[in-house]
C-alpha positions in Angstrom: 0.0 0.0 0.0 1.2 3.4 -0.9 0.8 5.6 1.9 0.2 9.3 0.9 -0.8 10.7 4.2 3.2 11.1 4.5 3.2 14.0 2.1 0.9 16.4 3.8 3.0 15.6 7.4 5.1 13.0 8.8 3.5 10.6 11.1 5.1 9.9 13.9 6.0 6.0 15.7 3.2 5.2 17.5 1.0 6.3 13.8 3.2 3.4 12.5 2.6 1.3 15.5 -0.7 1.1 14.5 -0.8 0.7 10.9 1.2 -2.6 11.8 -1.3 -3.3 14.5 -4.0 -2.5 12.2 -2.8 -4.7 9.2 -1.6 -7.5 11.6 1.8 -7.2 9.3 -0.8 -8.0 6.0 0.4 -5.3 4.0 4.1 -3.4 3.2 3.9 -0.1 3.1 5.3 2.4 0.4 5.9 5.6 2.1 5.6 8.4 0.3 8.2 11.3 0.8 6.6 14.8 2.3 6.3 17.4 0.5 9.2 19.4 1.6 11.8 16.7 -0.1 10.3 17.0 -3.4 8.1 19.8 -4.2 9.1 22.8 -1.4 12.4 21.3 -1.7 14.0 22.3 1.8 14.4 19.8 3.9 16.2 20.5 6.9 18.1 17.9 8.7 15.3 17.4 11.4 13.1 16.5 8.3 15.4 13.9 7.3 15.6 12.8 10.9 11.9 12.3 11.2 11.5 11.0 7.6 14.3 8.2 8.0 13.5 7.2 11.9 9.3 7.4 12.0 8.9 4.3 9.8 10.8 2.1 11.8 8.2 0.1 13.3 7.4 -0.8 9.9 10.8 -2.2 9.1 10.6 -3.6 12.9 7.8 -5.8 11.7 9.1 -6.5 8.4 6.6 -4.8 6.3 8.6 -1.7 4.8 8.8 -1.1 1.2 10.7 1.6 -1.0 10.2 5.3 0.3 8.3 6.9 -2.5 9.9 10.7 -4.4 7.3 12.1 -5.9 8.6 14.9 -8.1 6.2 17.6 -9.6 6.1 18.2 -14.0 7.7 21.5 -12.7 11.3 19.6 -12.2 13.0 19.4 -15.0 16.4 18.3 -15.6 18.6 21.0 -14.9 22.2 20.9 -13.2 20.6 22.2 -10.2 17.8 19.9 -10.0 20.2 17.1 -11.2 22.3 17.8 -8.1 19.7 18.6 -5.9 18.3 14.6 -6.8 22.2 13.6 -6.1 21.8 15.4 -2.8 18.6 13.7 -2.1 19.7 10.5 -2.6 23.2 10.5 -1.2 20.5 11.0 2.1 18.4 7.7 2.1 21.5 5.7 1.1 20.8 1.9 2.6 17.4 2.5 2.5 14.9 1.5 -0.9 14.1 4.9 -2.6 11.6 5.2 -5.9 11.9 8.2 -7.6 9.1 9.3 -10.1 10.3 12.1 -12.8 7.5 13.4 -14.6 9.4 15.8 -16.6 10.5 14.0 -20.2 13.6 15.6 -19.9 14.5 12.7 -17.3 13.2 10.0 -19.4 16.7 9.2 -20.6 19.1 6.0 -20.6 21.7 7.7 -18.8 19.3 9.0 -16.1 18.3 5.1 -15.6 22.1 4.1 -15.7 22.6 6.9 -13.1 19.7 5.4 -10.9 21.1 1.7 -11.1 24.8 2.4 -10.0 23.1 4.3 -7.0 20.7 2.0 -5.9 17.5 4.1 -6.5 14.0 2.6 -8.3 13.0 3.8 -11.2 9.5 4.5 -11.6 7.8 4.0 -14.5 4.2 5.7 -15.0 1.6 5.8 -16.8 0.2 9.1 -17.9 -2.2 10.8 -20.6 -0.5 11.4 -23.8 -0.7 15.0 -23.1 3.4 15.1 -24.4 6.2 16.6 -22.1 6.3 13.7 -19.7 8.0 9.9 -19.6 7.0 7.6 -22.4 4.7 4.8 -20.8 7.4 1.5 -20.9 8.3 -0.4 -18.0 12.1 0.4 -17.0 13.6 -0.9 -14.5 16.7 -0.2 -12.5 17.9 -2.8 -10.5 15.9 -6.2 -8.9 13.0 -4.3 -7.8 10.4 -2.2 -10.2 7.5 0.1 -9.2 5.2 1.1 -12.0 2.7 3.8 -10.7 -1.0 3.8 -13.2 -2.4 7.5 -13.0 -5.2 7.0 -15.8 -5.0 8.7 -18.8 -7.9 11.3 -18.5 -6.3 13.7 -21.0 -9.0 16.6 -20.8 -8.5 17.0 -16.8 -4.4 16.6 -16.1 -3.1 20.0 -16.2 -3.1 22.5 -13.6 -6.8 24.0 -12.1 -8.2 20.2 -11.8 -8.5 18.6 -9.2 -6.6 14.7 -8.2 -10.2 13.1 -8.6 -11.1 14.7 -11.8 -7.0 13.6 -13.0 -7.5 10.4 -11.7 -11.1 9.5 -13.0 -10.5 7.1 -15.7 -10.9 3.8 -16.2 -8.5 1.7 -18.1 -10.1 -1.0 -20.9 -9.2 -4.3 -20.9 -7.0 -3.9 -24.2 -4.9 -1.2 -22.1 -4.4 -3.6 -19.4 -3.1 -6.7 -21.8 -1.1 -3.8 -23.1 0.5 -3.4 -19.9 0.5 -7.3 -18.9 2.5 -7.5 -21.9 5.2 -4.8 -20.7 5.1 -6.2 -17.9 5.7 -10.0 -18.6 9.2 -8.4 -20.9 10.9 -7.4 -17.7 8.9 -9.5 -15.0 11.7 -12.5 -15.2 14.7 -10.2 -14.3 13.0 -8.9 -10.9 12.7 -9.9 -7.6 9.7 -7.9 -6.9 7.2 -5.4 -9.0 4.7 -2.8 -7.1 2.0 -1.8 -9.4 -0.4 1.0 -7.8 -3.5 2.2 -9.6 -3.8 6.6 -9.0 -7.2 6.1 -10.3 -9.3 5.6 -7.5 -12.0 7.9 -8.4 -15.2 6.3 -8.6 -13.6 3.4 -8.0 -12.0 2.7 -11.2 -8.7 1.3 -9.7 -11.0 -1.6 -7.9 -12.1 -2.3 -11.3 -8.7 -2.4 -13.3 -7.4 -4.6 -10.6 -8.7 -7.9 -11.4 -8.6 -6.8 -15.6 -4.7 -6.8 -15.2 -4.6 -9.7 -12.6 -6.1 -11.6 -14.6 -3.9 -10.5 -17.9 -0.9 -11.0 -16.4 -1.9 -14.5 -15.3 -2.6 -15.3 -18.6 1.4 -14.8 -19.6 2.5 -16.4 -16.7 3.0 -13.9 -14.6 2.3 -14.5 -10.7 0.6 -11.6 -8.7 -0.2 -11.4 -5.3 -3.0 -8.6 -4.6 -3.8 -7.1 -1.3 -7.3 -5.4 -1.1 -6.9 -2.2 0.4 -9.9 -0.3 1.0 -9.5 2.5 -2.1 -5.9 1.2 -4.2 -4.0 -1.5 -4.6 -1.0 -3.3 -5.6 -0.1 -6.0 -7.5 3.3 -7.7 -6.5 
């Protein structure tokens, strides 16, 4: 399960005590980065501190997946950014970190190469071909690949809509094979694969579930799916 709450504030231990308690150690959790590592960009040491020590009761009950750096359109590959990323990383060294760059200008080889010698996910997206952002293909930096499904509602992306009107779209099933299929090319040479459906409006992502479960079962790939109250993952 992705958790998002982490971007609006940090929760603190005993918030993680009980999502473990809750769960009963069911579900790994995805933790989202706040806000201030990847939009504000200004983290300050103590939001480090609190970003790298809160979750441990989630890696105490073995339940802890990659942290999750989601990066606005509005970062674009520039030698600042590119060193700020460099910066950001260096700081969750020894810990899983997924990075999502929705910017085209990242969605290079040598960005991905960069990415593999230090450790960091990848993540590959889906998103309306609205043009300026990653092309949707399955990459994959290392043994462990997060793919992230937004929906492609093309009429409500940009700026002045809200996440539920971004996010209401449901996939077909010939999208979903499509994906099965990108999938299936890179499933063999990774130890795990998060999939998370953004398009939980109307519950479209509770729909799509079972479409790709059920496509990726018919190449032969194995899934395991939780069923989270509003999203889930496929791993």
């Amino acid at each position: 399960m992705e958790l998002n709450s982490s971007f609006y504030a940090i929760p603190g231990l005993k918030s993680f005590e009980g999502m473990v308690r809750k769960t009963a150690g069911a579900v790994r959790f995805c933790v989202k980065l706040h806000k201030v590592f990847t939009h504000e960009r200004a983290p300050t040491d103590d939001d480090f501190d609190r970003m790298l020590q809160s979750p441990e009761p989630l890696r105490d009950a073995g339940v802890m997946g990659p942290y999750l750096a989601q990066f606005p359109y509005s970062f674009h590959r520039t030698p600042d950014n590119r060193k700020y990323l460099g910066m950001l990383t260096s700081r969750f060294a020894g810990h899983e970190l997924a990075v999502e760059l929705r910017h085209a200008s990242w969605d290079k080889p040598e960005v991905r190469a960069g990415m593999a010698e230090q450790g960091v996910i990848w993540v590959s997206p889906d998103y309306p071909p609205v043009g300026g952002m990653p092309e949707p293909q399955v990459h994959v930096t290392g043994d462990v690949g997060y793919l992230r499904l937004h929906g492609r509602n093309r009429a409500n992306w940009w700026e002045g809509q809200s996440a539920s009107e971004r996010h209401d779209y449901l996939y077909n099933r010939a999208e979903m094979d499509e994906w099965a299929e990108k999938i299936a090319l890179v499933g063999g040479d990774l130890s795990e694969l998060y999939v998370y459906f953004a398009n939980t409006t109307k519950g479209h992502a509770l729909k799509n579930i079972p479409m790709l479960r059920e496509a990726l079962n018919a190449r032969g790939v194995p899934v395991r799916t939780p069923e989270p109250p509003d999203e889930g993952r496929l791993l």
